[in-house]
Structures are given as C-alpha cells and as structure tokens.
N, C-alpha and C positions, 0 to 999 in steps of 0.2 A: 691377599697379602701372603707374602712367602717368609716363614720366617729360618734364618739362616744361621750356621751352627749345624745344630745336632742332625738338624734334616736335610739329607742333599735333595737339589734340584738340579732338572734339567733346562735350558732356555736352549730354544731352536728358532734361529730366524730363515724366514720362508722370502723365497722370492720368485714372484710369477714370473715366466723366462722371457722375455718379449713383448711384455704384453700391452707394451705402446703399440707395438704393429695391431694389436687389435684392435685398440680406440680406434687409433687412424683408420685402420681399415676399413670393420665394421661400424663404426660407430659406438658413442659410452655407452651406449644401450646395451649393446650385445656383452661391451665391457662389465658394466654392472652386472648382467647375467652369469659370466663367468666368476666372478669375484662373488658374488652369493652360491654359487654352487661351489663353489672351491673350497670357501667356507664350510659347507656343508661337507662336504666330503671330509675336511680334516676334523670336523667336530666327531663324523661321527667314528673317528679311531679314540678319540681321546677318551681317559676315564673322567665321570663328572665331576672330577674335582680339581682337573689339568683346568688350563683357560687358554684362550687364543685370545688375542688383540690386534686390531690395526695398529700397523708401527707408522702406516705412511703408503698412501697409491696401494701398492700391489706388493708391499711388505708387511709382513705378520710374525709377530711372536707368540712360539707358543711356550707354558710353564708348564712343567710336569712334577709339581713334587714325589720327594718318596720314591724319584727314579735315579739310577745310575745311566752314566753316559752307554756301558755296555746292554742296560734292559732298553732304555732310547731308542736305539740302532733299530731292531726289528719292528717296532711300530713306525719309526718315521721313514725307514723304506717302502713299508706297506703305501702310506701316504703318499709319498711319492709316485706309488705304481698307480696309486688310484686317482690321482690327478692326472696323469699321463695317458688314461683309459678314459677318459670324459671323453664324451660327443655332445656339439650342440648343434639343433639344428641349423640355428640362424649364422648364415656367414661360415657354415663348418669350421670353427674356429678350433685349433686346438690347443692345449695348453703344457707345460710343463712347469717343474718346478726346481729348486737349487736350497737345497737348505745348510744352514750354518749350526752346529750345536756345541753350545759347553755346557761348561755346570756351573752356577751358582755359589761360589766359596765365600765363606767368611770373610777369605782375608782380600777381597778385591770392594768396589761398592757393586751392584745391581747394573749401574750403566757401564763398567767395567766389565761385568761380566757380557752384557749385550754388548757390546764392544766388540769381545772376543767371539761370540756366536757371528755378529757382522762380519770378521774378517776370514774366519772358516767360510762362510758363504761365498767372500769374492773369491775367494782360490779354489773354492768347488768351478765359479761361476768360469775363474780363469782356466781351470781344467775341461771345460766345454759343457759348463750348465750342467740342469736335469740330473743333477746328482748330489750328494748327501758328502758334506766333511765335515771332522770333527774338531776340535780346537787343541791344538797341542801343548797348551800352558797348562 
C-alpha cells in the first residue's frame, strides 16, 4: 500500500516491445520464459520495498516509494538496458522494453496516476519503443 501525501512515489508502466511476435512465433512457452526472466531482471534493480505487478499480458507496474521522478530515471534506464541484454536460448528471442513513469500525487486518484504513466509509455512507444518517457503533468 502506497500511502500518498507526505511521501512521494514513483509508478512506471513497462511494456515488453513485441512481444506477441514471440508467442506467435515461438510459442507461450518461450513467452512465459521471457516474462519470468524479465521479471527477474527488473526485480533485481528494485529496492525491497518497490513492488512490481502484472498490469495485463506483458504490461507491469512497477512502485517505487521514497523516490522522485529525477532519482527514477537512472535505475529505470539501467532496467531498460538489462532487458535489452537478455539472451535466450530457445527461439533466440530477444526482448525490449518501453516504459511510462509518473509520480503518484495527492491530488490525482492512483488510477489517474497510472493513467498518466500509460500515456508517457505510448509516446515513448510512439517515439520508437525501447525507451524510457516521463509524464509531463
């Protein structure tokens, strides 16, 4: 639970870049594969007290309290780089990612603020994926 006011938060929505061509492709299997290591991977940037969540398929949020949109930026480009650097064997599939991030204010609700993370995400995504924007509200 994030509680809102005195303590900012960050919310970053993540989205694997394609990666229906990879079900299709390879099969959910290899999908699953990819979606548990990606996981993995962004868990292990986070401190233990951020959360990740499935939002939906191959979108995720992640919370990061106690963080500003400017401390954000250099862990969720790391992320980014370290999803971009996966190999897998099966299918050499590779993956990217597109993330969305605001903060958490008072004066919006919680899905207002995922909202605004969702739509920094499509204009990263419209800007050509694989890359990190922030929410200008």
């Amino acid at each position: 639970m994030v509680q809102r006011g005195k303590q900012i938060c960050v919310i970053a929505m993540v989205d694997l870049d394609h990666f229906k061509r990879i079900n299709d492709h390879y099969g959910h299997a290899e999908g699953d594969v990819v979606l548990v290591s990606t996981v993995k991977k962004l868990k292990s940037h986070l401190r233990p007290y951020d959360r990740i969540y499935r939002y939906g398929g191959e979108e995720f949020i992640i919370c990061m309290p106690s963080t500003t949109l400017d401390q954000s930026s250099e862990v969720i480009e790391r992320m980014r780089v370290v999803i971009t650097a996966q190999h897998f064997d099966v299918g050499k599939a590779h993956v990217t990612a597109t993330f969305g991030v605001s903060v958490l204010r008072a004066s919006r609700t919680v899905e207002e603020s995922i909202h605004c993370a969702d739509k920094a995400m499509y204009r990263a995504k419209a800007a050509g994926s694989n890359r990190v924007e922030f929410d200008a509200e």
